[in-house]
C-alpha positions as CSV (number, residue, x, y, z in Angstrom):
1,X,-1.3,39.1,1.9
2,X,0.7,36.1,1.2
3,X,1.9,33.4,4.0
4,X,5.7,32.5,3.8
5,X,6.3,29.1,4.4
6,X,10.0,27.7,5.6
7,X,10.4,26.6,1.9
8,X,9.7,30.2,0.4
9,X,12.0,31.2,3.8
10,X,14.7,29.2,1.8
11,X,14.0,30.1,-1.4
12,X,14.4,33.5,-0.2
13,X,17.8,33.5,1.0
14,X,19.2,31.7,-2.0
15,X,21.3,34.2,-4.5
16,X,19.6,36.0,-7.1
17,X,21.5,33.5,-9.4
18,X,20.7,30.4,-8.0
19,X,17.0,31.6,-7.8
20,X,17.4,32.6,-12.0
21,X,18.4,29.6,-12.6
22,X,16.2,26.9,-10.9
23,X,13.3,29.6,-10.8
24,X,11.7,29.1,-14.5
25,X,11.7,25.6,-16.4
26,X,12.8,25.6,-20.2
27,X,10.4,24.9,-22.6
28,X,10.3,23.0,-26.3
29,X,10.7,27.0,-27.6
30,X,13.3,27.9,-25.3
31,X,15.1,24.5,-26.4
32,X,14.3,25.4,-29.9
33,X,16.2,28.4,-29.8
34,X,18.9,26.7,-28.0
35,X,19.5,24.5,-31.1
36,X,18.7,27.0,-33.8
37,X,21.9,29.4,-32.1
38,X,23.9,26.5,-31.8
39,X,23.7,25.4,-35.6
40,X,23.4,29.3,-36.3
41,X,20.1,27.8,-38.5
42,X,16.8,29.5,-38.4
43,X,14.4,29.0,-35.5
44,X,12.0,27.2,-37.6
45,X,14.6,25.2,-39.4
46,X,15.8,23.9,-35.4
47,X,11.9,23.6,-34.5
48,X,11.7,20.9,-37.1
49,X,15.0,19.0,-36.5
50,X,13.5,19.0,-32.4
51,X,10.5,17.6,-33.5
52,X,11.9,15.3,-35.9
53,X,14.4,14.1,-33.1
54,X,11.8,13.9,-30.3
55,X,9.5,11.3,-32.8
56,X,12.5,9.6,-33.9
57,X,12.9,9.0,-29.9
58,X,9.3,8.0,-29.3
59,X,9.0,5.5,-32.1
60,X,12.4,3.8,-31.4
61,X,10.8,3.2,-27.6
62,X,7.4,2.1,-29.2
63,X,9.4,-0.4,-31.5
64,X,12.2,-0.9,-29.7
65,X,12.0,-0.6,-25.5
66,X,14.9,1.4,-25.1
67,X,16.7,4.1,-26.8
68,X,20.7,5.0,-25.1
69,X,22.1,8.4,-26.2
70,X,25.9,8.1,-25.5
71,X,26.9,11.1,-23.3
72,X,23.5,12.1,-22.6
73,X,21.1,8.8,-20.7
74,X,19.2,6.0,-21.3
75,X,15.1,5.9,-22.0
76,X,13.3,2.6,-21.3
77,X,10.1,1.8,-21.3
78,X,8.8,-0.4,-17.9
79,X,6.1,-1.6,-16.4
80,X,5.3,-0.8,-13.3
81,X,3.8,-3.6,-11.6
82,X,0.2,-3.3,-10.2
83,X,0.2,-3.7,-6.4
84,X,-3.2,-3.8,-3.8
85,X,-3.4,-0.4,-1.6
86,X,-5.3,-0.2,1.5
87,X,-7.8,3.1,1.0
88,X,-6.9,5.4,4.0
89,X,-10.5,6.3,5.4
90,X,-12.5,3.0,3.9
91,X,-9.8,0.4,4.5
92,X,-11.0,-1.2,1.7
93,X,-8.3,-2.8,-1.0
94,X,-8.1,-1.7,-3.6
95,X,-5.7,-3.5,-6.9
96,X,-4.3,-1.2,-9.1
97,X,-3.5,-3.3,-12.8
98,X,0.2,-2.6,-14.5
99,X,1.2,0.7,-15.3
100,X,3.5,1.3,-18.7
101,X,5.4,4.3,-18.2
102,X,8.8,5.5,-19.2
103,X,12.2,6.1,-17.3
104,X,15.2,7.9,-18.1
105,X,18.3,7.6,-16.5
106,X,21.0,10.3,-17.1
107,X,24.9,9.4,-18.3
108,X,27.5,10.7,-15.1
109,X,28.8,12.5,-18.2
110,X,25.4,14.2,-18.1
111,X,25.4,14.5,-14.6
112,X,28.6,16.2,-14.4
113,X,28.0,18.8,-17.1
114,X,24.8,19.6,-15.3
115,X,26.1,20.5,-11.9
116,X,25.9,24.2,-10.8
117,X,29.5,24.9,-9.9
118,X,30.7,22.5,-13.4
119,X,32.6,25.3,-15.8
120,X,30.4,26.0,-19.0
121,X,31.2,24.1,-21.8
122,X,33.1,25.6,-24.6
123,X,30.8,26.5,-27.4
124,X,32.1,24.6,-30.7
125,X,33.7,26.8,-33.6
126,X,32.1,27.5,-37.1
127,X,33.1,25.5,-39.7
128,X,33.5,21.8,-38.1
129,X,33.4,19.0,-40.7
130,X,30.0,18.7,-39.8
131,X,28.5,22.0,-40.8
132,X,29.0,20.6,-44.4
133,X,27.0,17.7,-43.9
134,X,24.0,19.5,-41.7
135,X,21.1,21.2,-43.1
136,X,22.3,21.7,-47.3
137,X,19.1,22.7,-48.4
């Protein structure tokens, strides 16, 4: 037997929509395929142009510090400065050093396109002057 709890209450009464939507998180595969029905390129073929984009994004924050995609956000890398906590049950300090990690900060363009009750974007036609360009080989 399960135990509801007053956030499964709420999750409950939420349309089956709503619950389709925020209920399972996209993955690289799912974003893969995404891409690949966009270009109308093969899965494998959008696989790599993901990967090749997600390194391209990691090394230009390595080298870099910050990488802006107009339209989309901002990724920077920080640190997080370290600070002295208290341990709860010892009371003992204890200092944590700096932390690097990274932060991204969506566009409102982003923002906007993301909302739930936003219209869906129209999908682009065939045959834009960039098909010619893309993926020749």
């Amino acid at each position: 037997m399960t135990r509801t709890t007053n956030q499964n209450a709420v999750q409950n009464t939420a349309t089956a929509a709503d619950a389709d939507a925020f209920g399972r998180q996209a993955n690289k595969g799912i974003l893969a395929d995404q891409v690949a029905e966009e270009l109308n390129v093969p899965r494998r073929t959008a696989a790599r142009v993901l990967d090749a984009v997600l390194d391209a994004v990691s090394d230009l924050l390595r080298g870099r510090g910050k990488v802006a995609v107009k339209g989309f956000g901002t990724f920077e890398r920080r640190i997080r400065k370290g600070r002295a906590y208290k341990h709860p049950l010892t009371g003992e300090s204890i200092d944590v050093a700096n932390k690097e990690t990274i932060i991204f900060k969506p566009s409102d363009q982003l923002i906007i396109d993301t909302r739930t009750d936003a219209p869906a974007r129209p999908k682009k036609t065939q045959g834009s002057s960039t098909d010619d360009i893309l993926f020749q080989g």
